[in-house]
C-alpha positions in Angstrom: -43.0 49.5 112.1 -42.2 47.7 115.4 -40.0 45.5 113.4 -38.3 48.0 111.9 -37.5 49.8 115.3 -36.7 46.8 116.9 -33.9 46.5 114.5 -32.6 49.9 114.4 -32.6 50.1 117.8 -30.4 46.7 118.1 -28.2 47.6 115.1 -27.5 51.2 117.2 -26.5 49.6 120.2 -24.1 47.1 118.8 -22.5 43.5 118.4 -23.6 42.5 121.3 -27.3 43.6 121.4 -28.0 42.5 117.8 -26.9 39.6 115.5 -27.9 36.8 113.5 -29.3 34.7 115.5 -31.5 37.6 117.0 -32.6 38.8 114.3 -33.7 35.0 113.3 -35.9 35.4 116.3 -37.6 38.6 115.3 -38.4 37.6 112.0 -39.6 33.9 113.1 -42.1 36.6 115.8 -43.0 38.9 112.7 -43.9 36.2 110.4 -46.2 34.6 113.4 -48.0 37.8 114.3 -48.4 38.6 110.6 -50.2 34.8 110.5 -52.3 35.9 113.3 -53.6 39.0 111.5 -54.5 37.2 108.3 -56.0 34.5 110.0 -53.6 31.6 109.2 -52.5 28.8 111.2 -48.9 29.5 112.9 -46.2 27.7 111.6 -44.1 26.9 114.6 -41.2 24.2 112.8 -40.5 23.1 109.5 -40.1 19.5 109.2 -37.0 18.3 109.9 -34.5 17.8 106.5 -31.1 15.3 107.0 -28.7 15.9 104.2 -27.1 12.5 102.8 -24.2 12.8 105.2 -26.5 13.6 108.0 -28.9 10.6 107.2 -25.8 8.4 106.8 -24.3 8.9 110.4 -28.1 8.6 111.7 -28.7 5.4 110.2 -24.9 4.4 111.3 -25.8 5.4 115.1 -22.5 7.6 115.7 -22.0 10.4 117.6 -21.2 13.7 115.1 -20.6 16.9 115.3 -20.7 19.1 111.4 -21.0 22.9 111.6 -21.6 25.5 108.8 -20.1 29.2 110.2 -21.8 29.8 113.4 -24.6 26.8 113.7 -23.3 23.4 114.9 -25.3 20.3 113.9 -24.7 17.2 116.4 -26.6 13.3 116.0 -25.7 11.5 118.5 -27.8 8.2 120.3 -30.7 9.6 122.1 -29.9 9.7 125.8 -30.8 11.6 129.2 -27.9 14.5 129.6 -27.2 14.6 126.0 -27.9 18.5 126.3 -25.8 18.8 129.5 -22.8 17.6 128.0 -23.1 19.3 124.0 -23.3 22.3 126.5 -20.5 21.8 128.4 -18.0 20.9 126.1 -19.3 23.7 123.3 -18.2 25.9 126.4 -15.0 24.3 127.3 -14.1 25.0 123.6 -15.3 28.8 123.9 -18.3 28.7 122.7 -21.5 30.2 124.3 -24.9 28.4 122.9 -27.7 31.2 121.9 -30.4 29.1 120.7 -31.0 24.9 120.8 -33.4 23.3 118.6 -33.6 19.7 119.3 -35.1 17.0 117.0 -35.8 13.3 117.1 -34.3 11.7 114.1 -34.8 7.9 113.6 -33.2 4.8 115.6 -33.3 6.0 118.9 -31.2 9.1 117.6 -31.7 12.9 117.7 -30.3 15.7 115.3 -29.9 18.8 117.6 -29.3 22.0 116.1 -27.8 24.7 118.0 -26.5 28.3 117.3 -23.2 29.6 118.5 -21.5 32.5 119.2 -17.3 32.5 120.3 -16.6 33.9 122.9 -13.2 35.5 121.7 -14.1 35.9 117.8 -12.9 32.1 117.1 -14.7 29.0 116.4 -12.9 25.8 117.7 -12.1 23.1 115.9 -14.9 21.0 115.7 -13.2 17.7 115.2 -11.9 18.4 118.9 -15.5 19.0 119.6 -16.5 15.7 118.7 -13.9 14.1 120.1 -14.8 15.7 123.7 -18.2 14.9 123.1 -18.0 11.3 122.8 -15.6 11.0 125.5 -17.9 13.4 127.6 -20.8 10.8 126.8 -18.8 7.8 128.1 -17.7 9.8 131.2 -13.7 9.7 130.7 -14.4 13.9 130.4 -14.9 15.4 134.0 -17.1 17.8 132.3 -18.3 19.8 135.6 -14.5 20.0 137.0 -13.4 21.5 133.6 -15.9 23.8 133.5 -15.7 25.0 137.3 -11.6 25.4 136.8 -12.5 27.5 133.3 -15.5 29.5 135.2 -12.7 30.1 138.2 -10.2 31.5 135.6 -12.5 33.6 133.7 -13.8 35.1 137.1 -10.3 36.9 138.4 -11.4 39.4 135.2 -14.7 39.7 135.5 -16.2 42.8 136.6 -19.8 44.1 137.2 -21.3 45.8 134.2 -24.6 46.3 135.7 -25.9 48.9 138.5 -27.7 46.6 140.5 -27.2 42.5 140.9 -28.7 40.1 139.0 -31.9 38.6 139.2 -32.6 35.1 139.9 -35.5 33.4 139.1 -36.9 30.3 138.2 -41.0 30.4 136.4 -42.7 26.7 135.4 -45.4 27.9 132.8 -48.2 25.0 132.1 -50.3 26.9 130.3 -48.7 28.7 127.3 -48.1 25.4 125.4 -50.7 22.5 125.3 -47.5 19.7 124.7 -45.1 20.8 126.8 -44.1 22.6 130.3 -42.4 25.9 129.6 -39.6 26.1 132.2 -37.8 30.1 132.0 -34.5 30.6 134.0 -33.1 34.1 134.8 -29.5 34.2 136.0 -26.3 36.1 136.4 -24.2 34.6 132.9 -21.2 32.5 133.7 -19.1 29.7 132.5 -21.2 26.3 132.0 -24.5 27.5 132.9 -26.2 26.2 130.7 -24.3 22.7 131.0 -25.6 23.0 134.8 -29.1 24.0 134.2 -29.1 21.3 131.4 -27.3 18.7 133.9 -30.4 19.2 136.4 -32.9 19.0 134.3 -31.6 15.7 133.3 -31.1 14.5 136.9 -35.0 15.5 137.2 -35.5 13.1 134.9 -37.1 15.6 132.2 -37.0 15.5 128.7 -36.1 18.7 127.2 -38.0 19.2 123.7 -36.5 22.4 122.6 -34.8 25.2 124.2 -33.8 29.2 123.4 -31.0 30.8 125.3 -30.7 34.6 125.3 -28.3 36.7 127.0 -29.2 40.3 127.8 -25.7 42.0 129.1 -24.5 40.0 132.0 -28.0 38.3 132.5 -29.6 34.9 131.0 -33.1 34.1 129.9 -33.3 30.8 129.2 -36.1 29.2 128.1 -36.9 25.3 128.1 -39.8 22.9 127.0 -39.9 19.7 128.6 -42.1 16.8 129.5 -41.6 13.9 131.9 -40.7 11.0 130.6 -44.0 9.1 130.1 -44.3 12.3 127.6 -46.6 14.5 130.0 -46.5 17.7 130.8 -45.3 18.4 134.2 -48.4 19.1 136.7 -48.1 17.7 139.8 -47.6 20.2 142.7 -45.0 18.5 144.7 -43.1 17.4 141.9 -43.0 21.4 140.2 -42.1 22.0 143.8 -38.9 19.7 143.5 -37.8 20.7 140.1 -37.8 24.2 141.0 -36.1 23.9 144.2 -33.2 21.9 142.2 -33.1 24.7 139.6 -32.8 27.4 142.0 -30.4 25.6 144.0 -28.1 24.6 140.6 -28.3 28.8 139.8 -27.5 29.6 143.1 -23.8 28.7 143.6 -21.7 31.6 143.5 -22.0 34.9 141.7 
């Protein structure tokens, strides 16, 4: 019945309140609780499946970028940043990430799934995509200068669609998941954001594990799982300190 109301009540507000992707997200929730009821374990990823393309350019070490409609599949060499800069250049090319699933493959590489919606009702061209990828991985692609000009550009017609301003907040959760520290960002939305909060989480030397993007109107939640790089979950005081000092800073520049 929740479900249900849940639905209608996201279908009757419109496009931008409802969608694939969310409603991914409240089935994935209604098949969990449902578990919970009948006493079965939770079922929290399915195993990760490579087509014989996909296993072909994993085995081949090679950055790629495939997409089917509105999810984007990218393999690329595992490597700190590698978020940052799918984020980045997915924006530059119009494209605003709702959800990020992110899997090791084999060989040092990772398959990283991530689910897309355009911001003017047109997917890029995702040969382009790669292109800017790779050459945003060697650093000939001055990602964050790109992505300020774009956010400047977009901002001359922007307006407020809220009463009040946006909140700003940064919450480091170690006790919801026993592998990982849950890291939750609430922000104003805006041009690259997620490249930024991806870029510092990189230059805190964290691994990100998996992470789920949701925007609410003009506002952000986003959500990230991440361990340190010996594989630990991050539990030193000083060092939460740091991390969230640099994320509040990196959400903090301009409105």
């Amino acid at each position: 019945m929740l479900a249900s109301l849940t639905i209608a009540d996201g279908q009757a507000t419109g496009s931008a309140a409802w969608g694939p992707w969310k409603a991914d997200l409240v089935q994935r929730l209604v098949e969990r609780v449902d578990a919970v009821l009948l006493g079965r374990p939770i079922v929290t990823s399915a195993p990760l499946s490579l087509s014989g393309d996909e296993r072909s350019l994993v085995d081949a070490g090679e950055i790629a970028v495939r997409a089917t409609g509105k999810r984007v599949t990218v393999i690329a060499p595992d490597r700190p940043g590698l978020l940052a800069a799918v984020a980045g250049v997915l924006a530059l090319n119009g494209c605003n990430v709702r959800r990020a699933d992110l899997n090791a493959a084999s060989n040092d590489m990772v398959i990283d799934v991530f689910d897309v919606e355009p911001t003017f009702d047109r997917l890029p061209e995702w040969s382009k995509v790669e292109r800017e990828l790779s050459a945003a991985l060697a650093g000939t692609l001055p990602l964050s200068t790109r992505l300020a000009e774009q956010d400047r550009a977009y901002a001359r017609g922007r307006r407020a669609v809220a009463a009040g301003p946006a909140v700003r907040s940064v919450t480091i959760d170690n006790t919801t998941s026993e592998r990982a520290t849950i890291i939750e960002v609430r922000t104003p939305d805006r041009v690259g954001l997620l490249h930024r909060i991806a870029a510092t989480l990189a230059d805190s030397k964290l691994d990100v594990v998996s992470a789920l993007v949701d925007t609410l109107g003009h506002e952000v939640v986003d959500t990230f799982y991440v361990r340190e790089a010996s594989g630990d979950k991050l539990v030193d005081q000083p060092r939460i300190h740091e991390v969230r000092e640099m994320l509040e800073q990196a959400i903090g520049r301009g409105d």
